[in-house]
C-alpha positions as CSV (number, residue, x, y, z in Angstrom):
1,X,32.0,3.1,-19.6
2,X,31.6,4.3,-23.0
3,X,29.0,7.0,-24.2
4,X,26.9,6.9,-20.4
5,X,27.3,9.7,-17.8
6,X,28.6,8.4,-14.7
7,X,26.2,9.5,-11.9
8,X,26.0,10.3,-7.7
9,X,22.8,7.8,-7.8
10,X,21.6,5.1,-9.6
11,X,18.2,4.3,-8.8
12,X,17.0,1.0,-9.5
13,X,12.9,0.6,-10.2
14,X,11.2,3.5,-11.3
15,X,8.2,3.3,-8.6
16,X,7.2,6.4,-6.5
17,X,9.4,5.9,-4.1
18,X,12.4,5.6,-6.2
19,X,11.2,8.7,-8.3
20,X,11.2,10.5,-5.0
21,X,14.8,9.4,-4.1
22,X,15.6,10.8,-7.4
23,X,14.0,13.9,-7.0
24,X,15.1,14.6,-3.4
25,X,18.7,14.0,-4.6
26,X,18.9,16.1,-7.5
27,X,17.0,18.9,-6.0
28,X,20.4,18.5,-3.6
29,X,22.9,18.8,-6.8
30,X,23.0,15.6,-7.5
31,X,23.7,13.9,-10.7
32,X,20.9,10.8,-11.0
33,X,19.1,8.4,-13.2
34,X,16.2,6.2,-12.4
35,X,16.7,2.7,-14.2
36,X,12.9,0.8,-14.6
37,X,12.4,-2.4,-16.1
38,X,9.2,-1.7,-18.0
39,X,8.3,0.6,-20.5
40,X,6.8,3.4,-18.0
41,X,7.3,4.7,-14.4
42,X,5.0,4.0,-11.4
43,X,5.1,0.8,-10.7
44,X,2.2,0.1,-8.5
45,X,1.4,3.6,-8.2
46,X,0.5,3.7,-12.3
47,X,-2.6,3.6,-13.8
48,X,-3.8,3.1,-17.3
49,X,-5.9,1.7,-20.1
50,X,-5.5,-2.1,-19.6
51,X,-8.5,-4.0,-20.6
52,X,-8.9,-4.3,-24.9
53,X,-12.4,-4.4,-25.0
54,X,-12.5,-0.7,-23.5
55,X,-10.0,1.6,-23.9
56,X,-11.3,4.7,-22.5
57,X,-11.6,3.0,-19.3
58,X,-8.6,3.6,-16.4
59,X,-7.8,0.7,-14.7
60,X,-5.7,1.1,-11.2
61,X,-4.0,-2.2,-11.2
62,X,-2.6,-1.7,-7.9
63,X,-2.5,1.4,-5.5
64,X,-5.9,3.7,-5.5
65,X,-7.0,5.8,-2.3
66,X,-4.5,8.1,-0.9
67,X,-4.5,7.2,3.2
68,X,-1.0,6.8,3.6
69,X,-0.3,10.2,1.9
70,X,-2.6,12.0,4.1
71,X,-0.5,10.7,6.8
72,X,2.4,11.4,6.0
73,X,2.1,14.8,2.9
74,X,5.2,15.6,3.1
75,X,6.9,14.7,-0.4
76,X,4.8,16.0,-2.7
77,X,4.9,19.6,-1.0
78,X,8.6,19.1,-0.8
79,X,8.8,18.3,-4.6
80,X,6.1,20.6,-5.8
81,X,4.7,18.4,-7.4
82,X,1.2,20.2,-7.8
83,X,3.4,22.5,-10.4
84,X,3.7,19.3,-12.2
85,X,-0.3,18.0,-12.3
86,X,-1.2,15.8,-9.4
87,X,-3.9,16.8,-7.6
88,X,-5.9,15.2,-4.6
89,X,-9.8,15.5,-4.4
90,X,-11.3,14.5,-0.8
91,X,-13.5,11.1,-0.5
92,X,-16.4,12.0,1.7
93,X,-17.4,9.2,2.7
94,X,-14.3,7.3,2.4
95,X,-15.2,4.0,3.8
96,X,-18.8,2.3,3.8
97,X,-18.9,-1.0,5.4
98,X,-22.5,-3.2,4.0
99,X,-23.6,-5.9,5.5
100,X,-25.9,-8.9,3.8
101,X,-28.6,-7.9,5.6
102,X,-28.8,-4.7,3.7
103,X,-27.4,-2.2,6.9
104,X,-24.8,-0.2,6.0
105,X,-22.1,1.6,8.2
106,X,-20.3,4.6,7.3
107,X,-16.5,5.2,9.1
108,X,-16.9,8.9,9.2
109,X,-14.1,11.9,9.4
110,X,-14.3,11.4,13.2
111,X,-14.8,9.1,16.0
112,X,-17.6,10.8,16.9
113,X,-19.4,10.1,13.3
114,X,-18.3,6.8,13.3
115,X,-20.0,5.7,16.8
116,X,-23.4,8.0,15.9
117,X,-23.2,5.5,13.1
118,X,-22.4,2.4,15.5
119,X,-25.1,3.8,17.6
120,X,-27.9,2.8,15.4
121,X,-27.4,-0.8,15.9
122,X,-26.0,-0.8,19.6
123,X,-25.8,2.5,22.3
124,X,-23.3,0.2,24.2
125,X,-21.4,-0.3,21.1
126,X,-21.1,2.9,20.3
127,X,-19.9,3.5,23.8
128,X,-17.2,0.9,23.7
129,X,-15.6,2.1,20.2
130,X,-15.3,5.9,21.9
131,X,-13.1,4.2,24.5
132,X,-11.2,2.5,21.6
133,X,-10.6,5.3,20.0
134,X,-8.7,7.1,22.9
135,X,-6.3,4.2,22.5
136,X,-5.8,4.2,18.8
137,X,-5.5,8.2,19.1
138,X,-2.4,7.6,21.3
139,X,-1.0,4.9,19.9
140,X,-0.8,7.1,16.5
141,X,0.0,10.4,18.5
142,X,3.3,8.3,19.9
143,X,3.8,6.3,16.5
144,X,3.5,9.1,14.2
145,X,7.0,11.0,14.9
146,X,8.9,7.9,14.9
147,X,7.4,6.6,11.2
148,X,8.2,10.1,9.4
149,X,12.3,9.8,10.6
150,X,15.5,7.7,10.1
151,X,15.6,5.2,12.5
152,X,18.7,5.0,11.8
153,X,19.3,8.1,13.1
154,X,18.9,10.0,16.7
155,X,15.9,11.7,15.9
156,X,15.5,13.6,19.3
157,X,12.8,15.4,18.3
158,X,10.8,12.7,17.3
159,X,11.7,11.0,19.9
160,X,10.7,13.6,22.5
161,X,7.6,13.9,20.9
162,X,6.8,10.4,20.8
163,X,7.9,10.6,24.7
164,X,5.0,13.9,25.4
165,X,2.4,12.0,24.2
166,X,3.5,8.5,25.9
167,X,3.6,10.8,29.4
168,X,0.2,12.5,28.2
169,X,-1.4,9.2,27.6
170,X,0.2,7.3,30.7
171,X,-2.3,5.9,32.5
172,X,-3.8,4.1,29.1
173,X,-0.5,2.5,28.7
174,X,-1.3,-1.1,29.9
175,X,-4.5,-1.2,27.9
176,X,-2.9,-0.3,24.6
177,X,-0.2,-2.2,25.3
178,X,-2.9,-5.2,25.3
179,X,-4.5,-3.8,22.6
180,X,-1.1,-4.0,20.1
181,X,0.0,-7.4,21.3
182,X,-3.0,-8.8,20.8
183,X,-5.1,-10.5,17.8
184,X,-7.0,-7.5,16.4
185,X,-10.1,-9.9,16.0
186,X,-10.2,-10.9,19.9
187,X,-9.8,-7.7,20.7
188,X,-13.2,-6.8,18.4
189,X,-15.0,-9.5,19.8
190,X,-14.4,-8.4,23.2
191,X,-15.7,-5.1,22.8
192,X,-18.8,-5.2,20.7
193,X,-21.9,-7.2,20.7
194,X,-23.3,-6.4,17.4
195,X,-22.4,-8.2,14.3
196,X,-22.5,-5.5,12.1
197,X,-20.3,-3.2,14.5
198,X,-18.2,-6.3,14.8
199,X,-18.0,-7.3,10.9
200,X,-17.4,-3.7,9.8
201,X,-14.7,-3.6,11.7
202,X,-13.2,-7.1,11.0
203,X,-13.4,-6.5,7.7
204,X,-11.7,-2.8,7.9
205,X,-9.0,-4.0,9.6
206,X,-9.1,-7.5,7.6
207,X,-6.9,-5.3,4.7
208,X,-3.7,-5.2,6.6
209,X,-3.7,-8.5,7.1
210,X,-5.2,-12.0,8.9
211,X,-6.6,-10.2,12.2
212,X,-6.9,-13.8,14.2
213,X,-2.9,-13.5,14.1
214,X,-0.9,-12.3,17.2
215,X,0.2,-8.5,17.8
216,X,-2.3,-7.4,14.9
217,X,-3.6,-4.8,17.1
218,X,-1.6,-2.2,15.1
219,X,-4.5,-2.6,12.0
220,X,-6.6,-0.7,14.4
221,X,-4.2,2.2,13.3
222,X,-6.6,2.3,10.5
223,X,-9.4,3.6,12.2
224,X,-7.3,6.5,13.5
225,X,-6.0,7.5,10.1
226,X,-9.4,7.6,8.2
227,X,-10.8,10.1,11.4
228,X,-8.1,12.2,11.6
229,X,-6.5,12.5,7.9
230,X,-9.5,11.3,5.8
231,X,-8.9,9.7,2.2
232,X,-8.1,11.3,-0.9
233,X,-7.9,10.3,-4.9
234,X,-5.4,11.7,-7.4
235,X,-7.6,13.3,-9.8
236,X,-7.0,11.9,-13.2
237,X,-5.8,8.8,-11.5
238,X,-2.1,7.3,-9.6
239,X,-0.2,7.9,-12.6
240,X,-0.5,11.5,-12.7
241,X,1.3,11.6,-9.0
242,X,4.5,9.2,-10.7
243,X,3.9,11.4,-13.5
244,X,4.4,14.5,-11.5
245,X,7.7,13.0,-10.1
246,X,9.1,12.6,-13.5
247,X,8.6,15.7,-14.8
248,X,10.2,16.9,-11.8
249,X,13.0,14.6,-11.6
250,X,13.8,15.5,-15.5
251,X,13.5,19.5,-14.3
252,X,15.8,19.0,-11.8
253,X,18.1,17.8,-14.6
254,X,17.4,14.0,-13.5
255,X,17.8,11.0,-15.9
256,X,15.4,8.4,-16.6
257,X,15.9,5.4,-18.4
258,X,12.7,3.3,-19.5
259,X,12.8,-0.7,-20.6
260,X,16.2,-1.3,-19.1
261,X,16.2,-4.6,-16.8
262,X,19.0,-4.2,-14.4
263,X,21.0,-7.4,-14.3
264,X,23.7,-7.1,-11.3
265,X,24.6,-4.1,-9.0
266,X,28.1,-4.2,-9.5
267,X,30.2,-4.4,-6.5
268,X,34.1,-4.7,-6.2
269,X,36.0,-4.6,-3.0
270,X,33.3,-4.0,-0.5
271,X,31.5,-1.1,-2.4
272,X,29.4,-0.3,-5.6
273,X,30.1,0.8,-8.4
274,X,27.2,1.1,-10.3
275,X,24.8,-1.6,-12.2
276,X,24.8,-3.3,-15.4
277,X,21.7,-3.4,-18.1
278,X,20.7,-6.9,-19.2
279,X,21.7,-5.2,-22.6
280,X,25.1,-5.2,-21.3
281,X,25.2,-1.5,-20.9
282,X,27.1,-0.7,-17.8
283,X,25.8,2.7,-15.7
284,X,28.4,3.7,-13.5
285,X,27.4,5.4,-9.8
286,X,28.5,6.4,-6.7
287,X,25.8,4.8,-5.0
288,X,22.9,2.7,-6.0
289,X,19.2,2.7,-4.1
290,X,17.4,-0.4,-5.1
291,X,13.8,0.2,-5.1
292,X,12.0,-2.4,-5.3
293,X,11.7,-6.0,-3.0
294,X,14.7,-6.1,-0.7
295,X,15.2,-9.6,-1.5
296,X,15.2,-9.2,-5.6
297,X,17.3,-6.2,-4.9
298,X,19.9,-8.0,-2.8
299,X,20.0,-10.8,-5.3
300,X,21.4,-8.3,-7.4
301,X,24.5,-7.9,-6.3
302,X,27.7,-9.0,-7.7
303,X,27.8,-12.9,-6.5
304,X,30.0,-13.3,-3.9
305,X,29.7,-9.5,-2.5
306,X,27.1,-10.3,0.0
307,X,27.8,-13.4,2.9
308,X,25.3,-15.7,2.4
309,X,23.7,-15.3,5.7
310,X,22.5,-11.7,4.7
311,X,20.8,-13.4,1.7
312,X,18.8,-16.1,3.4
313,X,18.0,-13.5,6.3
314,X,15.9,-11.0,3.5
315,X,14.8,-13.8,1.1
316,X,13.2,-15.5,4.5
317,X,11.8,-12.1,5.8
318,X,8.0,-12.5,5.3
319,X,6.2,-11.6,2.4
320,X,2.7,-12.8,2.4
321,X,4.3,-15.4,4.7
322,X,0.3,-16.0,6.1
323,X,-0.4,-17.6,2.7
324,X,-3.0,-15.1,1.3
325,X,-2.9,-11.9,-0.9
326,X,-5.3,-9.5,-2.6
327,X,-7.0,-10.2,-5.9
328,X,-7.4,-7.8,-8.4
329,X,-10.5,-7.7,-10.7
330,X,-11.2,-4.1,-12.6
331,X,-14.6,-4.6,-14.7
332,X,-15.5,-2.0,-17.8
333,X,-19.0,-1.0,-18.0
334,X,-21.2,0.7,-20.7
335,X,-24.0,2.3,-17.6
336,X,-22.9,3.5,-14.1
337,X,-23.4,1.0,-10.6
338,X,-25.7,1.5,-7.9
339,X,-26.2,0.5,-4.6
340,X,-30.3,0.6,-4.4
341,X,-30.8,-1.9,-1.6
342,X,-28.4,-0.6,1.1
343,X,-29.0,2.8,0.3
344,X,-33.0,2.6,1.1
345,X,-32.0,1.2,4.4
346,X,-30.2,4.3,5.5
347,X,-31.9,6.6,7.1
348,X,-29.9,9.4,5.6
349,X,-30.4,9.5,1.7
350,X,-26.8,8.7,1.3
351,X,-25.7,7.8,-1.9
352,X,-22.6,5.3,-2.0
353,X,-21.3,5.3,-5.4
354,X,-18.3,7.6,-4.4
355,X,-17.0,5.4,-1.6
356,X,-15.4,2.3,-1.4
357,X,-17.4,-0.1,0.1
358,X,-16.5,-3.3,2.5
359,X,-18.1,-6.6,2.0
360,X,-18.4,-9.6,4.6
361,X,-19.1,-10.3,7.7
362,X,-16.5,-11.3,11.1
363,X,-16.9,-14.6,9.4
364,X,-16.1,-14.2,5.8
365,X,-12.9,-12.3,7.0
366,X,-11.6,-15.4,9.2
367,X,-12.6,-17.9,6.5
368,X,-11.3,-16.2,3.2
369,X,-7.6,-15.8,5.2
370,X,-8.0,-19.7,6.6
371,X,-8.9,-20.9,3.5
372,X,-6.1,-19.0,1.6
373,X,-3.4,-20.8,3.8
374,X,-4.5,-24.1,3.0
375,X,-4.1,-23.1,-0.8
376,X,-7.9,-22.5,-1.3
377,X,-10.6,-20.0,-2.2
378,X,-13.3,-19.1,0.7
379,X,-16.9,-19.3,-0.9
380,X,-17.8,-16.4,1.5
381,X,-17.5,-13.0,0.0
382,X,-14.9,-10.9,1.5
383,X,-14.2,-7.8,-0.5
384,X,-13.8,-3.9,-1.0
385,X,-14.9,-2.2,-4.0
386,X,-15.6,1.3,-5.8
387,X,-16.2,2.5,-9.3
388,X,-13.4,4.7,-9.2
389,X,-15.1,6.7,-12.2
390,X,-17.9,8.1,-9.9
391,X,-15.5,10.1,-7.5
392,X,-13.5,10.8,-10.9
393,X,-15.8,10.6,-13.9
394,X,-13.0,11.5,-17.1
395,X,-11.6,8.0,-15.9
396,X,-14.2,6.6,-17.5
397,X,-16.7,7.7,-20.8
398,X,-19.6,9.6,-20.0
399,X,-22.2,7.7,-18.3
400,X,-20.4,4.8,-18.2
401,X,-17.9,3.1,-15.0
402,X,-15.0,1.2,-14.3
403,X,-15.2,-1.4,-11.4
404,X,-12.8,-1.9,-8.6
405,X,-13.1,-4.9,-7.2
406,X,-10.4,-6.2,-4.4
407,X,-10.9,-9.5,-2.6
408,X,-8.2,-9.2,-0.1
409,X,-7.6,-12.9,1.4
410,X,-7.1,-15.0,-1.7
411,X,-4.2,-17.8,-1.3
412,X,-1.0,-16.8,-3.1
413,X,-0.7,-20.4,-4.2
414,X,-3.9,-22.2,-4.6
415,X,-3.6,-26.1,-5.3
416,X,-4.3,-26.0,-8.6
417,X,-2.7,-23.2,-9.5
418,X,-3.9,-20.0,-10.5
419,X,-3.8,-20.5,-14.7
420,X,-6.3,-23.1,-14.1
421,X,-9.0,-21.5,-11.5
422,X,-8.3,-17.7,-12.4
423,X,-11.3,-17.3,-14.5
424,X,-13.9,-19.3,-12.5
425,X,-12.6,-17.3,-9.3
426,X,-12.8,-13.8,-11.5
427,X,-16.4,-15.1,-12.0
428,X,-17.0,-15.8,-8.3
429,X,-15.7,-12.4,-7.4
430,X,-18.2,-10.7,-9.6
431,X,-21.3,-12.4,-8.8
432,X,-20.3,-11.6,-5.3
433,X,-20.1,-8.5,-5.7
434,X,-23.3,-8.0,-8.1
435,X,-24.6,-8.6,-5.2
436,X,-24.4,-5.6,-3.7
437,X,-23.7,-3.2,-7.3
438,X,-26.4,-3.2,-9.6
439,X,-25.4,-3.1,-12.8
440,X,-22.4,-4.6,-12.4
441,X,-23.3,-7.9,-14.7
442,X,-25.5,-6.6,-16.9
443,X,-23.1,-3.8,-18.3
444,X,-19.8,-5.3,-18.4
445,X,-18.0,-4.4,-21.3
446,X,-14.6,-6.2,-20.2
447,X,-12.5,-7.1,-17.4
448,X,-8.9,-7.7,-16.3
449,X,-8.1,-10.2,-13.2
450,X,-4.4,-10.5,-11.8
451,X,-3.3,-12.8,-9.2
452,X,-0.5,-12.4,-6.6
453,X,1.9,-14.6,-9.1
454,X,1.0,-12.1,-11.8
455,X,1.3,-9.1,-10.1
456,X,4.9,-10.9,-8.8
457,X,6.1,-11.3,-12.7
458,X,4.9,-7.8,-14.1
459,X,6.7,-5.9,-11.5
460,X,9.1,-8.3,-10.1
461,X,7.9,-8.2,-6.1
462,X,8.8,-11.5,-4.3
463,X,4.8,-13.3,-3.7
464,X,3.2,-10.6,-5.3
465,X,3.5,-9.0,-1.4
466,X,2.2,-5.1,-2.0
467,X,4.3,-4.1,0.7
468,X,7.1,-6.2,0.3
469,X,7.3,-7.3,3.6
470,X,4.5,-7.9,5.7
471,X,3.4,-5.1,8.5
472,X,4.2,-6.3,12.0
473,X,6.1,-5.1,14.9
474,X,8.7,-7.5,14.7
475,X,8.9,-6.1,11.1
476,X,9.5,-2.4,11.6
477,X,12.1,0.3,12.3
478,X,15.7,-1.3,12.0
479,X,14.3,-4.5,11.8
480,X,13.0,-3.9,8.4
481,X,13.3,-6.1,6.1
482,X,15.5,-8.0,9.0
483,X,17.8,-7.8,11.3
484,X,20.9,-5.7,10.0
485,X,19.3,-4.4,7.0
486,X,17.0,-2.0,7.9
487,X,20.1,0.8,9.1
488,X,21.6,3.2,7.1
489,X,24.4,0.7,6.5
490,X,24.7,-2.2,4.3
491,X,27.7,-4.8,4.0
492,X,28.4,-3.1,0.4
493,X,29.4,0.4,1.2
494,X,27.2,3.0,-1.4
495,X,23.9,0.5,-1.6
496,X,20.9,1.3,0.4
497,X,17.4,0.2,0.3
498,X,14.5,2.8,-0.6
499,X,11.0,0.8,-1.1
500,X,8.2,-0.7,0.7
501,X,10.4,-3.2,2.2
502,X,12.2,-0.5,4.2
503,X,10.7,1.7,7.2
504,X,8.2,2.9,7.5
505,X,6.9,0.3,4.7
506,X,3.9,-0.1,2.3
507,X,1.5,2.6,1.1
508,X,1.7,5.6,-1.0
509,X,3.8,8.1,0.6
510,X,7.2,8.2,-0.4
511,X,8.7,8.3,2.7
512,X,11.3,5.2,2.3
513,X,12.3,6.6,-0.9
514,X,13.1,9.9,1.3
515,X,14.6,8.3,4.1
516,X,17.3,7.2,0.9
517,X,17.9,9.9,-0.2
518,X,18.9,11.3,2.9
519,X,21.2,8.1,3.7
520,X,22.8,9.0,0.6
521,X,23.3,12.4,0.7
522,X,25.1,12.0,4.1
523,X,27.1,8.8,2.7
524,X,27.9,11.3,-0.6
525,X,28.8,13.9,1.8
526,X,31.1,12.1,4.6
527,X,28.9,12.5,7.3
């Protein structure tokens, strides 16, 4: 290779959690280079000025709230990456379900506040999500210590951990095991009477995916996060965290190289060897972590390295295999929303403007996620949506917003295709939701809409699947993305996995861009 370091690591895809592989590696000594396709790092954790008509206002075309972070914090105290300008501000209240009728209910910091809130609509209600809660609390107290570690690995700590609170929670055993295996809707129906308790919740849950499915019970992991860890927002807005990780990276003497496609991951006798540019530029390395969908990454390779069982096993593992994906419409507005009619229904004074708020009803959430698998669009509103400008008003000019908006169940591949109904459905969204915001129509300045097959092209993810491959427990641990890919091992010595299609999965966290770095270091290191 001519005129190119030759490096430990090559990194391909310049997303958070390839950043953090990066970092984590060269804080070890290592030489490394992150390799992204477009012309800036972040990939879905980026943010930016996107829509022409307004260019002071920050859209968030993907990733927003920080949940999974809060979760899991390790990597950015690890990486120090306040020294490098992210900061988190606290979202209080996070979550605000609203219901047509104009009733509201807010998911507060605890279970407690949350069934206070359940209470005004039904005592037995409020009774029945208390006793739900003890399950989701040790569901997470057992799940937690195995999500942070190598499952790869022994892990006897975690795994002893994960065994205290199994022996501490014992006698709840059978009941959670119901709870997990089955359909998170049934198991909302059963409990609660109320159809706002039951609609807030079915449309909470609703965002990790269709809850009429089998073993969805996990989404109610949800409700445990939000009470325990709360919600956060990066101040200044998602890019300043991949921002952070750059700066970082290039202190710890890490490369970075922007607008360089990566055509094949060379490999040559059963191991890598590095990858070459679609410029032709060859970047020689040790080892390579792909970054991105395990199925683009694995396509990669040098033809002929990989058997071609391994490839049909990843590019059949699911990826918004249910038929539906999230919408993305960000509005620009010259005034600031409201929320005048479900706010003088509380009996509280609570503004909503800072939260993100959860439209639908039980219905909706069944019907939007139906209707996506038969390649249509549900006529019921089903939606989430914030002006991310009030929590963080220098994302916006003063006295003005930008609009969130976040249909989750919209088919991947709609029957007519999504360059002939993408406006009409943008449309549809945001009369939907100006039914809820006021102001929302009368100040838009401009908006942006991307579909999953647009969101698939700009940052090459299989479906336009924001977690690569969809939650589940067949779908976790060593079985993600499949069945012998998800170790520390792959049949080409030196490449490893370290996205969202890895354990523990989607959400901003960093962790399976941690979990490769480790795998590397130890691979680097001949243990």
């Amino acid at each position: 290779m001519t005129g190119m370091k030759q490096y430990d690591a090559a990194i391909v895809g310049g997303g958070h959690n390839g950043m953090a592989a990066a970092c984590y590696l060269a804080a070890a000594g290592r030489k490394v280079v992150v390799i992204e396709a477009r012309d800036k790092i972040g990939g879905m954790a980026s943010s930016g000025y996107l829509i022409p008509e307004a260019p002071r206002h920050l859209v968030h075309p993907c990733a927003l709230d920080l949940m999974s972070l809060r979760v899991h914090p390790m990597m950015p105290r690890e990486l120090q990456l306040e020294r490098h300008g992210f900061r988190q501000v606290d979202m209080e209240p996070g979550y605000v379900y609203l219901h047509p009728d104009g009733n509201s209910l807010v998911f507060g910091r605890s279970a407690a506040q949350t069934a206070a809130e359940i209470r005004r609509f039904s005592s037995r209600d409020a009774d029945e999500f208390l006793a739900l809660m003890k399950l989701v609390d040790a569901f997470i107290d057992m799940a937690i210590p195995m999500m942070r570690v190598d499952p790869a690995r022994l892990n006897l700590g975690a795994k002893w951990q994960s065994l205290r609170a199994l022996l501490k929670h014992r006698k709840l055993k059978p009941e959670l095991m119901a709870l997990i295996g089955s359909p998170a809707y049934t198991s909302v129906m059963e409990r609660f009477e109320h159809p706002v308790t039951q609609s807030a919740l079915c449309c909470l849950l609703g965002a990790a995916g269709p809850i009429a499915a089998e073993a969805t019970g996990i989404y109610f992991a949800l409700l445990g996060f939000i009470h325990r860890f709360g919600l956060g927002r990066a101040v200044g807005g998602m890019q300043t965290l991949s921002d952070a990780l750059a700066a970082r990276l290039r202190e710890l003497g890490g490369d970075i190289l922007l607008s360089s496609p990566v055509a094949e991951i060379l490999a040559e006798g059963g191991r890598v060897g590095g990858v070459r540019l679609a410029d032709g530029r060859l970047v020689e390395a040790r080892t390579v972590i792909a970054s991105l969908h395990p199925k683009m990454a694995l396509e990669m390779v040098t033809p002929g390295a990989l058997d071609r069982r391994t490839l049909t096993r990843v590019a059949l593992a699911p990826s918004n295999a249910h038929g539906a994906s999230p919408l993305k419409v960000d509005v620009a507005l010259s005034g600031q929303v409201a929320y005048s009619r479900h706010e003088a229904m509380r009996p509280d004074g609570l503004s909503l403007r800072k939260s993100v708020l959860l439209v639908g009803t039980s219905e909706a959430v069944l019907d939007n996620f139906r209707c996506a698998a038969r390649g249509e669009v549900s006529r019921l509103p089903y939606l989430w949506m914030t002006a991310p400008s009030a929590v963080d008003p220098g994302q916006s000019p003063p006295g003005q917003d930008i609009v969130y908006l976040y249909p989750v169940a919209m088919p991947v591949e709609p029957r007519e295709g999504w360059d002939a109904i993408r406006a009409r459905v943008g449309q549809q969204v945001i009369d939907q939701a100006a039914a809820y915001m006021d102001g929302l129509k009368e100040y838009e300045i401009g908006r942006r809409i991307e579909a999953a097959p647009d969101l698939a092209a700009r940052l090459n993810v299989h479906r336009g699947c924001v977690v690569h491959i969809d939650t589940s427990p067949a779908r976790s641990a060593l079985m993600r993305p499949a069945a012998g890919l998800g170790g520390a091992t792959l049949p080409v010595a030196g490449l490893f996995l370290g996205g969202a299609g890895v354990h523990p999965g989607g959400g901003i966290n960093g962790l399976p861009g941690r979990i490769a770095a480790q795998r590397v270091e130890r691979f680097l290191s001949g243990r």
